[in-house]
C-alpha positions in Angstrom: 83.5 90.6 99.9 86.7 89.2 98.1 87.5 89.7 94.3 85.7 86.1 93.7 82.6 86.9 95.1 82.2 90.7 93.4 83.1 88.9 90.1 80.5 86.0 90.4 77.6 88.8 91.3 79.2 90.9 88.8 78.4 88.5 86.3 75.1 87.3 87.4 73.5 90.9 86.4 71.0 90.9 83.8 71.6 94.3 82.7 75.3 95.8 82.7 75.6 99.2 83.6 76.1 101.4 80.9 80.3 101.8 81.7 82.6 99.5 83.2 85.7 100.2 84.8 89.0 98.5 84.0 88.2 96.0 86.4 84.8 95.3 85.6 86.0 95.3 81.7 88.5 92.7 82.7 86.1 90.3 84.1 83.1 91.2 81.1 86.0 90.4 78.6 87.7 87.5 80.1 91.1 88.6 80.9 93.1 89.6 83.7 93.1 93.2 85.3 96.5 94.0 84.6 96.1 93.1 80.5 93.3 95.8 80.2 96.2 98.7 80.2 98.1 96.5 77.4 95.1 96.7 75.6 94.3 100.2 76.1 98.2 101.2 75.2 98.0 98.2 72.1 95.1 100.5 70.7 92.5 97.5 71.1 90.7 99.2 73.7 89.6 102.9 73.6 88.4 104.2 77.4 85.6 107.0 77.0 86.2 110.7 77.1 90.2 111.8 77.3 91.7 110.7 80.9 94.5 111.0 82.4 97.1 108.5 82.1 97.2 107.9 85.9 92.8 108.5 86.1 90.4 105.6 85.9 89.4 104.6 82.5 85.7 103.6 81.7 85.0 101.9 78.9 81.1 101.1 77.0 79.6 98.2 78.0 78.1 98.1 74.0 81.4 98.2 72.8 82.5 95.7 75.0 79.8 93.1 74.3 80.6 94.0 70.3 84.5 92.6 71.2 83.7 89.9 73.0 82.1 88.4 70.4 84.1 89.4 67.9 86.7 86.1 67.0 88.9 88.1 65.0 89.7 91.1 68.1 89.7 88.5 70.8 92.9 86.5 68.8 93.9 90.0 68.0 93.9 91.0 71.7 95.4 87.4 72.9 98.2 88.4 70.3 98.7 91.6 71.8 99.4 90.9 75.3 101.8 87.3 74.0 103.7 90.1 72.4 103.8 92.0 75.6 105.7 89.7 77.6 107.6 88.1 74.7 109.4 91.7 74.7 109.1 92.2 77.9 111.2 89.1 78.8 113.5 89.4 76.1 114.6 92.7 77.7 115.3 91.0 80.9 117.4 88.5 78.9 119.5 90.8 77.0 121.7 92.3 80.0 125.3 92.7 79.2 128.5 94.0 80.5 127.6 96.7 83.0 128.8 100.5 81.9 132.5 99.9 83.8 133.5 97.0 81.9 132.7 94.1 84.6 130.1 91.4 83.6 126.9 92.2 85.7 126.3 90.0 88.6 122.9 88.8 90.0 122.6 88.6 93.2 123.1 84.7 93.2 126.8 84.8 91.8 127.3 87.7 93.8 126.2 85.9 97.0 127.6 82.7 96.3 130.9 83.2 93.7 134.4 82.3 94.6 135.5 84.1 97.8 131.8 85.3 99.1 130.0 83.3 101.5 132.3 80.0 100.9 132.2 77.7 104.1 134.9 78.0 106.4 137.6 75.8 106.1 137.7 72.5 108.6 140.8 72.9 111.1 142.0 69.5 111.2 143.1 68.0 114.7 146.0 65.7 114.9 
């Protein structure tokens, strides 16, 4: 069964179990799987018990239906993870000179810059 189909019967349960994994959570919430760590780590989300930081996190299904109505966490939430990637692309765009003084290449200018990769030169035939 793809990830469509478990979400579709997911949601068509009348009664939620009483924990959800990070999956589940994602798709009771409305958000994407890989925003429910952002959450967690944001502090918007609290997983039951203590686990590990590379363990599966469950989370209450009561508290979850609390958030999901809740206006002010869900613009809180969308707030978190905008921040997210704000920062997180705003490091990719801050690269400068590399550690030996030369301006760091991508691989782009490095494939194509003066010298690399230029097309041969035509003979000419008189």
């Amino acid at each position: 069964m793809n990830e469509l189909a478990q979400q579709t019967e997911f949601l068509s349960w009348k009664i939620a179990p009483a924990r959800l994994n990070a999956t589940q959570t994602a798709w009771f919430l409305g958000f994407e799987r890989h925003e429910i760590p952002m959450l967690v780590a944001a502090g918007l989300l609290k997983p039951l018990g203590h686990p590990a930081r590379n363990s599966t996190k469950f989370f209450t299904t009561e508290t979850l239906e609390q958030l999901r109505h809740d206006e002010k966490w869900l613009a809180r939430a969308s707030d978190a993870i905008s921040s997210y990637w704000r920062e997180r692309n705003a490091r990719k765009g801050t690269r400068g000179p590399s550690t030996n003084g030369s301006p760091t290449l991508n691989r782009r200018s490095a494939l194509f810059g003066p010298g690399v990769l230029s097309p041969p030169k035509e003979a000419t035939t008189e």
